[in-house]
Chimera marker file (.cmm) of the C-alpha trace (Angstrom):
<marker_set name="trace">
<marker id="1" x="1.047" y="-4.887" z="-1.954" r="1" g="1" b="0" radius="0.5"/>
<marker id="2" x="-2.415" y="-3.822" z="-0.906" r="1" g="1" b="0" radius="0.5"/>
<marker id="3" x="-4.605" y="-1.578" z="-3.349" r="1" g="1" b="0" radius="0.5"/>
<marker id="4" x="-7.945" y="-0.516" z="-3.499" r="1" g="1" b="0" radius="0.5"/>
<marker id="5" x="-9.533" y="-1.163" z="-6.944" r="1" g="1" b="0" radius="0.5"/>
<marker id="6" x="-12.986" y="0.363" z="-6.643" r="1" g="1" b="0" radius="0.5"/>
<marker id="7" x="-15.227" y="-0.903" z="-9.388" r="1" g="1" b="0" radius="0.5"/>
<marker id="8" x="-12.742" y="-3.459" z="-10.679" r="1" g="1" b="0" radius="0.5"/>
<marker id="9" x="-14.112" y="-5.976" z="-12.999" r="1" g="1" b="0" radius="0.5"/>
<marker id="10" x="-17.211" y="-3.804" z="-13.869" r="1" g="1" b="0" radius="0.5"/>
<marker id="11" x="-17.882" y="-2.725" z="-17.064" r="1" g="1" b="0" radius="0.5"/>
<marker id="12" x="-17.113" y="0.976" z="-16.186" r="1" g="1" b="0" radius="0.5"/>
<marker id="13" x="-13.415" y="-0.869" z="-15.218" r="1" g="1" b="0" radius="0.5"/>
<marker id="14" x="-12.826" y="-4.015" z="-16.834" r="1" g="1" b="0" radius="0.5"/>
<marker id="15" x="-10.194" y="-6.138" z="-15.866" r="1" g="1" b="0" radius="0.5"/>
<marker id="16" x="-7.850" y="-5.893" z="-18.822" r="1" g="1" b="0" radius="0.5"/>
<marker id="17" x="-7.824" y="-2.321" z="-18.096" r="1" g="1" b="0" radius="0.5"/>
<marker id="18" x="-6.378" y="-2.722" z="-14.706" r="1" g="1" b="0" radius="0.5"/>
<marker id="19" x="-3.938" y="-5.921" z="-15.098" r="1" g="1" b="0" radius="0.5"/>
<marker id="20" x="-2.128" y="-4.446" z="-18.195" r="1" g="1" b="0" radius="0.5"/>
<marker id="21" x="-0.769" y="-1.293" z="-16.437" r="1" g="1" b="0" radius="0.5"/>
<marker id="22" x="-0.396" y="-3.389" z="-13.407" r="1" g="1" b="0" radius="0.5"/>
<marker id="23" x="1.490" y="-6.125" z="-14.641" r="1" g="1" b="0" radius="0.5"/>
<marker id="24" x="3.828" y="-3.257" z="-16.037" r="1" g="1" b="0" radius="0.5"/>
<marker id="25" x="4.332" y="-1.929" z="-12.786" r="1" g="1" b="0" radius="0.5"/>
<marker id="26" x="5.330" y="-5.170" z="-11.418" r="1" g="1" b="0" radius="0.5"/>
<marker id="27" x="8.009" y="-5.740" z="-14.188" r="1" g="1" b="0" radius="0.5"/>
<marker id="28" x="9.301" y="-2.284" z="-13.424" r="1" g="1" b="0" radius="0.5"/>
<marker id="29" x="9.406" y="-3.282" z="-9.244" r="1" g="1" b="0" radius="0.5"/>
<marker id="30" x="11.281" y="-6.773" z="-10.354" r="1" g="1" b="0" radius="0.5"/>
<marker id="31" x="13.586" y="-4.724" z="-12.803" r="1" g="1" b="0" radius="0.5"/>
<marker id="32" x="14.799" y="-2.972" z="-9.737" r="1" g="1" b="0" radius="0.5"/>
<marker id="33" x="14.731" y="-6.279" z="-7.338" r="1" g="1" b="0" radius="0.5"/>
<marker id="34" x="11.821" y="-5.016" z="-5.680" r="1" g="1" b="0" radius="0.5"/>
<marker id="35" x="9.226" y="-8.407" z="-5.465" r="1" g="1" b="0" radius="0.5"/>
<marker id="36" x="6.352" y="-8.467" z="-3.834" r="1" g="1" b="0" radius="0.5"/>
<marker id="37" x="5.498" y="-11.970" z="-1.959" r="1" g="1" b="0" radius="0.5"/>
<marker id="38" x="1.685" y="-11.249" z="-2.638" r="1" g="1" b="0" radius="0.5"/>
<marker id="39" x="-0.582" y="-8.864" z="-4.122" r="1" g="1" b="0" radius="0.5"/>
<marker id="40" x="-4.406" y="-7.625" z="-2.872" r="1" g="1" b="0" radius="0.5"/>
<marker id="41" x="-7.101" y="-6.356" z="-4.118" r="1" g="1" b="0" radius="0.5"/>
<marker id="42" x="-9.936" y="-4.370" z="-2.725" r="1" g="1" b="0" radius="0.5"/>
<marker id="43" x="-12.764" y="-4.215" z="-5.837" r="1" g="1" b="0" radius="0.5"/>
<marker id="44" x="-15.333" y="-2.667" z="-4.058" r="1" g="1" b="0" radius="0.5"/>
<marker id="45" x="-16.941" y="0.998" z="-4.018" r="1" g="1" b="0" radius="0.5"/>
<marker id="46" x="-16.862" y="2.580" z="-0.338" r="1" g="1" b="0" radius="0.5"/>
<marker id="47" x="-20.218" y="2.582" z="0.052" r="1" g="1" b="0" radius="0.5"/>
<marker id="48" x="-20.344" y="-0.892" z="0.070" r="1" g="1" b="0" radius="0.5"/>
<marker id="49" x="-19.088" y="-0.259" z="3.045" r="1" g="1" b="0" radius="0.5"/>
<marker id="50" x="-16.700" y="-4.376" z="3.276" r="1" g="1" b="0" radius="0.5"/>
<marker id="51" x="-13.963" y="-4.832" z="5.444" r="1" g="1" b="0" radius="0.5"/>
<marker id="52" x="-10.916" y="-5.206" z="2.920" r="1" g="1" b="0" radius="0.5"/>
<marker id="53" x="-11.111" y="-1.210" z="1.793" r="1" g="1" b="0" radius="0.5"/>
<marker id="54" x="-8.334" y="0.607" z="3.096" r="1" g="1" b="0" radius="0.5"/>
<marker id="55" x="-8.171" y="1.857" z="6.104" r="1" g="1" b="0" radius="0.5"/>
<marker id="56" x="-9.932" y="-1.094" z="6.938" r="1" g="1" b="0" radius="0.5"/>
<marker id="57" x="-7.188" y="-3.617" z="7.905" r="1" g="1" b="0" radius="0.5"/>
<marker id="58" x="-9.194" y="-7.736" z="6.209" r="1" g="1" b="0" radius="0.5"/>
<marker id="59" x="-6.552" y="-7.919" z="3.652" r="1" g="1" b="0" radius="0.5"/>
<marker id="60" x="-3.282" y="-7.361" z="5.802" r="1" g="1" b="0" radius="0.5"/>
<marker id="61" x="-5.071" y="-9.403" z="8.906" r="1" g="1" b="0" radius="0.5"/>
<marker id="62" x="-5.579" y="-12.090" z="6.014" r="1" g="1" b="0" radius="0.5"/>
<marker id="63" x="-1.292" y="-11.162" z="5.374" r="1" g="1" b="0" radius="0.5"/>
<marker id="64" x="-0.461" y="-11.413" z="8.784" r="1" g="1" b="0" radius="0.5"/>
<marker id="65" x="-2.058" y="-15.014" z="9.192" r="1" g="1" b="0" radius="0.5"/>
<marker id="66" x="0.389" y="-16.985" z="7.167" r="1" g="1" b="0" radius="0.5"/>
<marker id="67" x="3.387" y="-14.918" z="7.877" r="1" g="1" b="0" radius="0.5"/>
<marker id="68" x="5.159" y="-13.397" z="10.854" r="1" g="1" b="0" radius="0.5"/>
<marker id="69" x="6.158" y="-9.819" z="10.286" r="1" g="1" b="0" radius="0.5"/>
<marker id="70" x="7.072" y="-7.075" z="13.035" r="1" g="1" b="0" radius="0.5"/>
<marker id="71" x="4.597" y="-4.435" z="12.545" r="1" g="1" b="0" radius="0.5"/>
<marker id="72" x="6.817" y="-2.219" z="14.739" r="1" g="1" b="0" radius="0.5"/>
<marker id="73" x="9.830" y="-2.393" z="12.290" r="1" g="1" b="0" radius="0.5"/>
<marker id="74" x="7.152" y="-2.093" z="9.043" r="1" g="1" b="0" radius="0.5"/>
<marker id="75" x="6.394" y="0.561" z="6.887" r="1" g="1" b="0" radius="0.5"/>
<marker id="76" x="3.075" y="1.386" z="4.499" r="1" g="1" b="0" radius="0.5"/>
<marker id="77" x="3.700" y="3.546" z="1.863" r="1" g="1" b="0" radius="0.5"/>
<marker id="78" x="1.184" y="5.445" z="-0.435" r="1" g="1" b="0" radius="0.5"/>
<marker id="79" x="0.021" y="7.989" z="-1.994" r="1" g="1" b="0" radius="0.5"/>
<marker id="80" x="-3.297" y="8.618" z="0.160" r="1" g="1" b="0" radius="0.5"/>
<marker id="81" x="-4.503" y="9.191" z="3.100" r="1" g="1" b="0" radius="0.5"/>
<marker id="82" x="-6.158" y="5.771" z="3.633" r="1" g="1" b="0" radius="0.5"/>
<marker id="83" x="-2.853" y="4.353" z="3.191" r="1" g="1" b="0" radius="0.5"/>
<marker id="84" x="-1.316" y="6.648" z="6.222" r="1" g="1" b="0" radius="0.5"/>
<marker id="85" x="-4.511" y="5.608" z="8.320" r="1" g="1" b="0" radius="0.5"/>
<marker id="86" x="-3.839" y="1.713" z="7.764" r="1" g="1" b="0" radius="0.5"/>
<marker id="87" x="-0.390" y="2.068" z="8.991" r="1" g="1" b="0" radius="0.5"/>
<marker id="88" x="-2.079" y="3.727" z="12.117" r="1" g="1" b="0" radius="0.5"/>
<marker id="89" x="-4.891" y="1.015" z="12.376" r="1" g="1" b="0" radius="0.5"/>
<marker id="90" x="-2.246" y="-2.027" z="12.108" r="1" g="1" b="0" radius="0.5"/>
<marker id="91" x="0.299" y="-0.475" z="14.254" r="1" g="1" b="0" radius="0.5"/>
<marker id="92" x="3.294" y="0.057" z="11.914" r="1" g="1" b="0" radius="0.5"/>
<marker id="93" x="4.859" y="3.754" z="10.238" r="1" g="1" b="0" radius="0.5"/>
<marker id="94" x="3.857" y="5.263" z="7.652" r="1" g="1" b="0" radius="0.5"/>
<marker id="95" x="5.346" y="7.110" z="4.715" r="1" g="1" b="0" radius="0.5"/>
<marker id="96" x="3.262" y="9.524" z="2.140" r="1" g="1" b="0" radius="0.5"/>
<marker id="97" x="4.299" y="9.454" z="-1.239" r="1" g="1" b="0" radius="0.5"/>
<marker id="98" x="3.633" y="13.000" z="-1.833" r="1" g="1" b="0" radius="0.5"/>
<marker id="99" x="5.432" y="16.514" z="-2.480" r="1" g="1" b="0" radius="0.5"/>
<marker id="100" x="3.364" y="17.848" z="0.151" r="1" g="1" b="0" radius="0.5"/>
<marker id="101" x="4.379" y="16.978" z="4.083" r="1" g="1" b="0" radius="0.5"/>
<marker id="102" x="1.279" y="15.064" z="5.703" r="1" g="1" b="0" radius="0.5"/>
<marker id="103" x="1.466" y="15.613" z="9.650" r="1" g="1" b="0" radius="0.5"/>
<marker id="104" x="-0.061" y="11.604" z="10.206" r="1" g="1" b="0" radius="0.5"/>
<marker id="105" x="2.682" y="9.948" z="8.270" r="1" g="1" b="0" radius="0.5"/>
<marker id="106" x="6.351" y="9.990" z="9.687" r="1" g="1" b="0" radius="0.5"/>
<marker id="107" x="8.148" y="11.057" z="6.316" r="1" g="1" b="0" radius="0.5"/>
<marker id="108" x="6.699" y="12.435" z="3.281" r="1" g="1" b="0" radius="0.5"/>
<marker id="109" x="8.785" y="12.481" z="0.043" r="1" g="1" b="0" radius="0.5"/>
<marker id="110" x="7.746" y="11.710" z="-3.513" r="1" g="1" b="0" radius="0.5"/>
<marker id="111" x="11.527" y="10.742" z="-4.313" r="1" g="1" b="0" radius="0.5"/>
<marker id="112" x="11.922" y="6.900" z="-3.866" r="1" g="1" b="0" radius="0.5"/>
<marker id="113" x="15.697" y="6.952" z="-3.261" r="1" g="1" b="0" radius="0.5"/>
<marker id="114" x="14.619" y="9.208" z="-0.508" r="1" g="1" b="0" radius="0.5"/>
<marker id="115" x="12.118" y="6.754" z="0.682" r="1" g="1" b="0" radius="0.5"/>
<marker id="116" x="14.555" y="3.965" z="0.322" r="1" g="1" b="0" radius="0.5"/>
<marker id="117" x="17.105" y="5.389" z="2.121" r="1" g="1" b="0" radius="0.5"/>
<marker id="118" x="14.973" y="6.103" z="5.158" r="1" g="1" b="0" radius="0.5"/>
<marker id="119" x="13.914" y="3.129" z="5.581" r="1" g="1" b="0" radius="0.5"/>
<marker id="120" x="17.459" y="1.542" z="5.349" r="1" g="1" b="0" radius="0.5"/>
<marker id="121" x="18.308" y="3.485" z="7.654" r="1" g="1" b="0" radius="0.5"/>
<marker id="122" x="15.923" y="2.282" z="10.107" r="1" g="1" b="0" radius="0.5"/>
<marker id="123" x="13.488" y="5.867" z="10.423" r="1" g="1" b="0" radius="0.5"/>
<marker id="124" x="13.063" y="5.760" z="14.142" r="1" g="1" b="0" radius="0.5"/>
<marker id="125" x="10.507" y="7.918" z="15.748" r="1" g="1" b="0" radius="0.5"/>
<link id1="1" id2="2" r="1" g="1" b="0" radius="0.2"/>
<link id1="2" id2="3" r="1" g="1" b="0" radius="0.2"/>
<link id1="3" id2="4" r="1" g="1" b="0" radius="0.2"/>
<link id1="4" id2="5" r="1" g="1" b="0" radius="0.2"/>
<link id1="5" id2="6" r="1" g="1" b="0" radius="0.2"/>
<link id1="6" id2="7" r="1" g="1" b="0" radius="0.2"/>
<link id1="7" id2="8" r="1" g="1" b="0" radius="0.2"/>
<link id1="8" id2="9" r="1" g="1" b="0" radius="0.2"/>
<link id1="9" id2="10" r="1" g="1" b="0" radius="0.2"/>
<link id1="10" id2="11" r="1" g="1" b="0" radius="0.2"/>
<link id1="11" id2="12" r="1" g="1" b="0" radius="0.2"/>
<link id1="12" id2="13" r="1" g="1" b="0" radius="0.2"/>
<link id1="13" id2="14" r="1" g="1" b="0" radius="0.2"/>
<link id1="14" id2="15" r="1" g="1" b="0" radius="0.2"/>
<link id1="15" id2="16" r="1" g="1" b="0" radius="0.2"/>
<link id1="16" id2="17" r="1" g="1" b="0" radius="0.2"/>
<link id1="17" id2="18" r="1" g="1" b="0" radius="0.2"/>
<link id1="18" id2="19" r="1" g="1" b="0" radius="0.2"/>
<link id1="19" id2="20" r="1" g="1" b="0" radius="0.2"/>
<link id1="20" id2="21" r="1" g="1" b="0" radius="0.2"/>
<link id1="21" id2="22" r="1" g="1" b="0" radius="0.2"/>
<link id1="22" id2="23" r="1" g="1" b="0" radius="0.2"/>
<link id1="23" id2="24" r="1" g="1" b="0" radius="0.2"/>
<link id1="24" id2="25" r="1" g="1" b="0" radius="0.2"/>
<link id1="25" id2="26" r="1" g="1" b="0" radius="0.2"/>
<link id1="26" id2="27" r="1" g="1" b="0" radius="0.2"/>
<link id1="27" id2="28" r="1" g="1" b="0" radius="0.2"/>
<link id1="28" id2="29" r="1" g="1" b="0" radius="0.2"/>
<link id1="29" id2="30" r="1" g="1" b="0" radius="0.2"/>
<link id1="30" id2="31" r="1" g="1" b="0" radius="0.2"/>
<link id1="31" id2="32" r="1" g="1" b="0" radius="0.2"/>
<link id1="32" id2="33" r="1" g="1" b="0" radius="0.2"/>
<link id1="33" id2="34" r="1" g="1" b="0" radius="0.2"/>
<link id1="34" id2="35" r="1" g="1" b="0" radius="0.2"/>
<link id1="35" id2="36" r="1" g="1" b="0" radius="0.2"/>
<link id1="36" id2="37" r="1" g="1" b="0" radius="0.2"/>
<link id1="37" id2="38" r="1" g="1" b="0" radius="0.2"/>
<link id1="38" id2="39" r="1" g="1" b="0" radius="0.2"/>
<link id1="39" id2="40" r="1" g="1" b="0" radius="0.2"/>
<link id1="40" id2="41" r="1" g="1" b="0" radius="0.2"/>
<link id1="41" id2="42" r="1" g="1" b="0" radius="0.2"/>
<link id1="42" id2="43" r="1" g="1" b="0" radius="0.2"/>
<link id1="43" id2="44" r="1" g="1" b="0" radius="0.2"/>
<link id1="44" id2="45" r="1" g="1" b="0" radius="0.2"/>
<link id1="45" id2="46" r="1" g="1" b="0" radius="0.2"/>
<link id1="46" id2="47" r="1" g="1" b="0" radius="0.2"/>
<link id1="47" id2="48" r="1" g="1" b="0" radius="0.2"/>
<link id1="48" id2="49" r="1" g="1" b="0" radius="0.2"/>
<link id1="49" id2="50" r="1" g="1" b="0" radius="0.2"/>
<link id1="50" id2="51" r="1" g="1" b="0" radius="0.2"/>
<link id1="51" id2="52" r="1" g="1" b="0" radius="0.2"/>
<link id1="52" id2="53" r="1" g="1" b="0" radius="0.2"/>
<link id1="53" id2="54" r="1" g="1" b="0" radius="0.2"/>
<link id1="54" id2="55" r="1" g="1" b="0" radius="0.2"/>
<link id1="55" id2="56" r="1" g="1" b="0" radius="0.2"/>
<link id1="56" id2="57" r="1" g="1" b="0" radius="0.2"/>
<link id1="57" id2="58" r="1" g="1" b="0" radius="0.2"/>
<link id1="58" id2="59" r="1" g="1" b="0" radius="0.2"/>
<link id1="59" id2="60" r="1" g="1" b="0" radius="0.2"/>
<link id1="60" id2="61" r="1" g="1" b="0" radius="0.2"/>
<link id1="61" id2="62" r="1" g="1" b="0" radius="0.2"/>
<link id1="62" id2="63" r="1" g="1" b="0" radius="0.2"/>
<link id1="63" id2="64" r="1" g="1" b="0" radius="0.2"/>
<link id1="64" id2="65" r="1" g="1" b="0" radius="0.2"/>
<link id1="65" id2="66" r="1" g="1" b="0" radius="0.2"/>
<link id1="66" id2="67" r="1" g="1" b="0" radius="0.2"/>
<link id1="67" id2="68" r="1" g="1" b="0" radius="0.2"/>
<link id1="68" id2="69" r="1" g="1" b="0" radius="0.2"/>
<link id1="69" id2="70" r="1" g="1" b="0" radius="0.2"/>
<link id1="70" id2="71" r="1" g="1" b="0" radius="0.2"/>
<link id1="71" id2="72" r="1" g="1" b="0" radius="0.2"/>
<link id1="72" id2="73" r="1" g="1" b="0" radius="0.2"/>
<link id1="73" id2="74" r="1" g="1" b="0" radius="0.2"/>
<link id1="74" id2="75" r="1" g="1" b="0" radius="0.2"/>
<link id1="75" id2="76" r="1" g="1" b="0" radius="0.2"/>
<link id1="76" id2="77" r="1" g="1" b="0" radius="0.2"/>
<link id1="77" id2="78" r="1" g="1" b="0" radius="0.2"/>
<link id1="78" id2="79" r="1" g="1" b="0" radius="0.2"/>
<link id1="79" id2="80" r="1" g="1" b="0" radius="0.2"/>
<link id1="80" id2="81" r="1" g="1" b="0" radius="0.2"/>
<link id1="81" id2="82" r="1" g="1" b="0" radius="0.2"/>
<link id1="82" id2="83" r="1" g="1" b="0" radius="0.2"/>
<link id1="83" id2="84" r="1" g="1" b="0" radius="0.2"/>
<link id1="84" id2="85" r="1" g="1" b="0" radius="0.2"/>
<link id1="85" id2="86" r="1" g="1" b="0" radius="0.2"/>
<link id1="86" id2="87" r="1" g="1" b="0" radius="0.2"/>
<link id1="87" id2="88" r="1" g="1" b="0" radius="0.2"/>
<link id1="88" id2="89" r="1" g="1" b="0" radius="0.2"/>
<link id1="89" id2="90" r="1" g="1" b="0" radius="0.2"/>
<link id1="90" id2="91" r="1" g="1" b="0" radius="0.2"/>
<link id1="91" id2="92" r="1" g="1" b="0" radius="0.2"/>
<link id1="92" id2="93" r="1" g="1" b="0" radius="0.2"/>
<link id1="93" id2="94" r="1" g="1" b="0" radius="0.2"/>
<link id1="94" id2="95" r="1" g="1" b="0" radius="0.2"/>
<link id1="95" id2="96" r="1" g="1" b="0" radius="0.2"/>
<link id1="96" id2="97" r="1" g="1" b="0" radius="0.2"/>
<link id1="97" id2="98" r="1" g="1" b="0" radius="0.2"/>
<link id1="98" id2="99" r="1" g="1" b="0" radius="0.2"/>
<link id1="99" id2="100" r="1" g="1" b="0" radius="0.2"/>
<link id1="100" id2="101" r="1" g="1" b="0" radius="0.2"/>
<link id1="101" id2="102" r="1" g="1" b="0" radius="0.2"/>
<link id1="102" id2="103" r="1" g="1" b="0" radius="0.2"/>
<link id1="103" id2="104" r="1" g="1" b="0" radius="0.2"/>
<link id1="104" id2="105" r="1" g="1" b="0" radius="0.2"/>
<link id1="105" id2="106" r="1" g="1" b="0" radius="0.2"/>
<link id1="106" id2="107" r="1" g="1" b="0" radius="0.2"/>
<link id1="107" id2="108" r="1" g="1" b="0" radius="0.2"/>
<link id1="108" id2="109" r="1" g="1" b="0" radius="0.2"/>
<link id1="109" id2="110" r="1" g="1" b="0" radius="0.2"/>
<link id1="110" id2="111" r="1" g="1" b="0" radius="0.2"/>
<link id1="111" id2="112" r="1" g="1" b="0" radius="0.2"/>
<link id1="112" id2="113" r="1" g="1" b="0" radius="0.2"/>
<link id1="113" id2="114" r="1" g="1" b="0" radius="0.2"/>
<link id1="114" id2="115" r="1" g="1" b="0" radius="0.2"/>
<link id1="115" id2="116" r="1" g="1" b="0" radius="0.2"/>
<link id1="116" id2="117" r="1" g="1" b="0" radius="0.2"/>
<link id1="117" id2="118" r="1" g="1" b="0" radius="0.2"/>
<link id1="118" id2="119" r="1" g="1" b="0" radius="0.2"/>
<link id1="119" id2="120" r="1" g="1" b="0" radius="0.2"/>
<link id1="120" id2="121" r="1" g="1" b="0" radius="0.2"/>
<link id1="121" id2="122" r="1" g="1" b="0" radius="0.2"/>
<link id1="122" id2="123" r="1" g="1" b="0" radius="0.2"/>
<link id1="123" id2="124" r="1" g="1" b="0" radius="0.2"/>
<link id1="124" id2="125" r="1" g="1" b="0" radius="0.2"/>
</marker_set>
């Protein structure tokens, strides 16, 4: 998982604010036998203008380092358009979460069965 977190850890966004809600939405991904190997975390503001802030591809390159994966077979999936513009700048598909259709990303749905089923299906493009 890859998120931006602008601001996180400042007083305007403290950390428990974040982690409780997160750590929720982890429990609800292991409920469903849905684990993520590793978690990152973008805090910064755009204009800081760093390297890790989606679209900007530091914190999968730092990913893709320890562990082989075939971008060509890979999906990102989010709910914005920096998400759909990763998947473009590392090479892989990409899927909006959205009820609208976004022309960049192969599929758009904001049904996760939907989502799931596409991509066990192998989406080919």
């Amino acid at each position: 998982m890859v998120s931006n977190q602008s601001g996180l850890g400042t007083d305007k966004f403290p950390d428990e604010s974040f982690w409780t809600p997160q750590n929720k939405l982890m429990d609800i991904f292991e409920d469903n036998n849905i684990v993520f190997e590793k978690t990152y975390f973008c805090p910064h503001f755009r204009e800081d203008n760093c390297n890790c802030m989606k679209p900007e591809t530091r914190l999968i390159d730092d990913f893709l380092e320890k562990n082989r994966v075939d971008l060509k077979q890979s999906y990102t999936i989010g709910d914005r358009e920096s998400d759909v513009e990763l998947a473009k700048n590392i090479g892989c598909k990409s899927i909006a979460y959205s009820d609208k259709p976004n022309l960049n990303a192969v599929f758009s749905s904001n049904h996760w069965n939907k989502i799931a089923d596409l991509i066990l299906q192998g989406l080919t493009l």
